[in-house]
N, C-alpha and C positions, 0 to 999 in steps of 0.2 A: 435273719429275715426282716424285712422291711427297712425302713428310713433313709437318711441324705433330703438335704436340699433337691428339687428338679431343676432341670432346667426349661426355660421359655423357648417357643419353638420361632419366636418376633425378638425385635432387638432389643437391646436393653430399655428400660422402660424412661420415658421421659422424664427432666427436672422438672418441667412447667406445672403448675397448680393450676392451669385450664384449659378449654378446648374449643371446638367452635364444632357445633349442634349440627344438623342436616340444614335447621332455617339460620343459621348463617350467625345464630347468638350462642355469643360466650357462656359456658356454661364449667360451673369447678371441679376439677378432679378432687373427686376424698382424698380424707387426709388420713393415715393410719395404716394398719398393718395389710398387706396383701395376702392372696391364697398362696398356700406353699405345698408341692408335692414332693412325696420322701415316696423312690422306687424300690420296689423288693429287694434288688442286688444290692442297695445299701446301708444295710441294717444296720444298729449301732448296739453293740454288747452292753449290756449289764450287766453288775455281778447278781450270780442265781443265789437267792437263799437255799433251795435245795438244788441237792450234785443229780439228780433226773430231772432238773428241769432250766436249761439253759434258755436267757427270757433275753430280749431285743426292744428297749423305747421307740416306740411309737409317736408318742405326743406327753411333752411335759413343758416346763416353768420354759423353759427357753425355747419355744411354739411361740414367736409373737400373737399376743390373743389368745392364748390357750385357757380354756375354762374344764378341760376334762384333761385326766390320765391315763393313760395307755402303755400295754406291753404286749408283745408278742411273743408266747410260753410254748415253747415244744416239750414237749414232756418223756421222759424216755422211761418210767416206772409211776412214781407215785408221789401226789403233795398229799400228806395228812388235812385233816382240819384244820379251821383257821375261820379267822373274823376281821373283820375291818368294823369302824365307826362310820362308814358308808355304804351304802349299797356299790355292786359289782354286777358290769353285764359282760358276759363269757360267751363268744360264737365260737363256733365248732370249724375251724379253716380246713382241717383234717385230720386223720384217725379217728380211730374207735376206743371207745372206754367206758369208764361209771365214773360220774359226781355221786359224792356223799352230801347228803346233810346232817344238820343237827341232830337227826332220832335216827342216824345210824341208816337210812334207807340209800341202796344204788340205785341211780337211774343210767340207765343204758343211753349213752349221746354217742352220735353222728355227726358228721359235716352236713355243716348249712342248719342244725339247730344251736339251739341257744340256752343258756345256764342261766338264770337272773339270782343273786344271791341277796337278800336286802342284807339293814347295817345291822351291827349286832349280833349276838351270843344265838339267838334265833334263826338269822343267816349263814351258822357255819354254814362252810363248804371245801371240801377238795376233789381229785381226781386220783385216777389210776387209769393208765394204760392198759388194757388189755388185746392189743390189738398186734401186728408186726412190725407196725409202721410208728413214727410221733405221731403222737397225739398235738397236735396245734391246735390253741387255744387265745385268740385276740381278746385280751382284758380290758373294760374301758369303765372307769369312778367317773363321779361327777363332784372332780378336786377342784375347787375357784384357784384361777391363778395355774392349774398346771401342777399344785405339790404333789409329792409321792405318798401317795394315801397311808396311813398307820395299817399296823398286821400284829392279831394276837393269837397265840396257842388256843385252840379250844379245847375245852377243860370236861373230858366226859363224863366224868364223876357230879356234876354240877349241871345241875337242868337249866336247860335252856331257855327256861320261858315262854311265856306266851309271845306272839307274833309270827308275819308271815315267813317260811320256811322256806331255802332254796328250791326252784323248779325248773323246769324244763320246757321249753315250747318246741318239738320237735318240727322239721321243714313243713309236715306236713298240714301242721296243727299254725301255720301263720295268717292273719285276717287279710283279706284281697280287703283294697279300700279304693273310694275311686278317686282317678290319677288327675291331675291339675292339667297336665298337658298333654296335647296326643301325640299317640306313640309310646308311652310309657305306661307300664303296670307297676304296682306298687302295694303291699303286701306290708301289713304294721304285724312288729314284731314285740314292744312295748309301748306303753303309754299310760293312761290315768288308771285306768280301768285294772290296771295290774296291783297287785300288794306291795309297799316298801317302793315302787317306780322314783328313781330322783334323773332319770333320762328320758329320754323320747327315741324311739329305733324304728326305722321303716329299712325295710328291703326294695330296690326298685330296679326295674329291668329298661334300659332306652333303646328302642329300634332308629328312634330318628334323631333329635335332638331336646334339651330344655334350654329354653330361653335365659341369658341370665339376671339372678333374683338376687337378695339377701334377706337374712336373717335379724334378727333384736337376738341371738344365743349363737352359739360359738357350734359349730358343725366339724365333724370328724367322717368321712367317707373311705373304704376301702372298696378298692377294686375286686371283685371276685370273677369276675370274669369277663371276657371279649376285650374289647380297645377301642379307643377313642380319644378325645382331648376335651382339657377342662379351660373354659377363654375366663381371663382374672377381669377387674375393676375396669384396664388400661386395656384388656382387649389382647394381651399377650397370650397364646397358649400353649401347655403345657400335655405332656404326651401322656397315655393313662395306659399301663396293663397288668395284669392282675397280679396281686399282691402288696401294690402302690397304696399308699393312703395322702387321700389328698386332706389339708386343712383349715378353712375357713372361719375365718374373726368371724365377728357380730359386728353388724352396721355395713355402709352402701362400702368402702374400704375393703369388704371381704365377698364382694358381690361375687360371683360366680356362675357359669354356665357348662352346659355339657353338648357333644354332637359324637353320636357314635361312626365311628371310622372303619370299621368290621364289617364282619358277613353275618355276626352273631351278635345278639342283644349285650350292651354292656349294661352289665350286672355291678350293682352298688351297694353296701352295708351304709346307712347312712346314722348317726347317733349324734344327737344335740344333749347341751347341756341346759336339761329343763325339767326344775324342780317340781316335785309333784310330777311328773311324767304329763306336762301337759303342752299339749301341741305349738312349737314355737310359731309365731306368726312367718309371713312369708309378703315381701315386698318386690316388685319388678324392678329390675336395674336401668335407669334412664341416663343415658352419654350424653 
């Protein structure tokens, strides 16, 4: 599931480092990495540390621009406990099952909610399928640079400590917030206000189009549903349908925009890499 290079639906993208404006002034193409989208049909294997749960990169070190990590977990039984030295945010793509945490508690998740696990012996977490189907799980750290976040056994003989404990924000339990642009709705799924947060996650649905912006932090986008296309820095654009993760640097280089092409709203998971879970700023893209 997931990954590959996209490809642009315009030509290959120009050498030149500049352009000429609507009023007729030169003006410079950024310099630095572009958006890149990786479609569902071409996922890239992993090796699975557990035999139930064959896992697909998402986004890593070799993401130009990559400031988060990412995998795609189908799970076919069970991961035990376990901890990272980061926090982990976990959407629910499909199947049914139970997350554990540290004190041993299931919680029952679904598609379209979400697992936040913070870092540490206090954030264990695993899963169990109980369902007919994978369980699919999109994994996303907030690793600088792209590395593959650290993974240790947890130790149930050994308390966990104080701190916040894995949770659950089931579909229904997500915050409507209001949308920057119209035509779009838009629904926070993390942020400050959460425990252990070192990401920022909004869900957002486009009837029409968003203009394109960038970011000061590195954005990770999946498609969950409908189609459309994503126009890059140079105006190239790129085909979008569900299961695709699109990937966006930080700076005007990673600028990006959206125009939904459907009959139905294109549905986005959107996840920035922003410490404290605090809202990354947002700038309009000017050619």
């Amino acid at each position: 599931m997931l990954l590959a290079t996209g490809h642009a639906r315009m030509g290959a993208r120009s050498p030149h480092r500049a352009s000429r404006g609507r009023d007729g002034m030169e003006s410079a193409i950024p310099v630095g990495p572009r958006v890149t989208y990786r479609p569902a049909e071409d996922g890239i294997a992993a090796p699975a540390d557990y035999p139930d749960a064959p896992i697909s990169l998402v986004v890593d070190h070799s993401t130009p621009g990559a400031d988060l990590f990412g995998v795609a977990v189908a799970i076919g039984g069970e991961i035990p406990l376990h901890l990272h030295s980061m926090m982990e945010f976990q959407y629910v793509v499909s199947g049914s099952g139970l997350a554990l945490n540290a004190d041993g508690v299931e919680i029952p998740i679904s598609p379209g909610g979400t697992v936040v696990s913070p870092a540490r012996a206090a954030g264990a977490h695993g899963f169990r399928n109980t369902g007919p189907l994978p369980l699919t799980l999109l994994c996303v750290y907030p690793s600088p640079g792209g590395e593959t976040p650290d993974r240790s056994s947890f130790d149930a003989s050994v308390s966990p400590g104080d701190g916040p404990r894995t949770t659950y924000v089931a579909p229904a339990d997500v915050r409507p917030v209001p949308a920057r642009d119209a035509g779009v709705s838009v629904a926070r799924i993390l942020d400050s206000t959460d425990p252990g947060a070192e990401l920022f996650a909004e869900l957002i649905a486009i009837r029409d189009e968003v203009p394109r912006h960038h970011h000061s932090a590195f954005e990770l986008q999946f498609v969950i549903a409908g189609s459309g296309i994503a126009i890059d820095a140079d105006g190239a654009e790129l085909d979008l349908s569900p299961g695709g993760v699109l990937s966006s640097p930080a700076g005007p280089s990673g600028a990006h925009g959206f125009r939904n092409t459907g009959s139905l709203p294109l549905q986005m998971l959107c996840v920035y890499y922003a410490p404290g879970g605090v809202e990354p700023d947002r700038f309009p893209y000017r050619d």
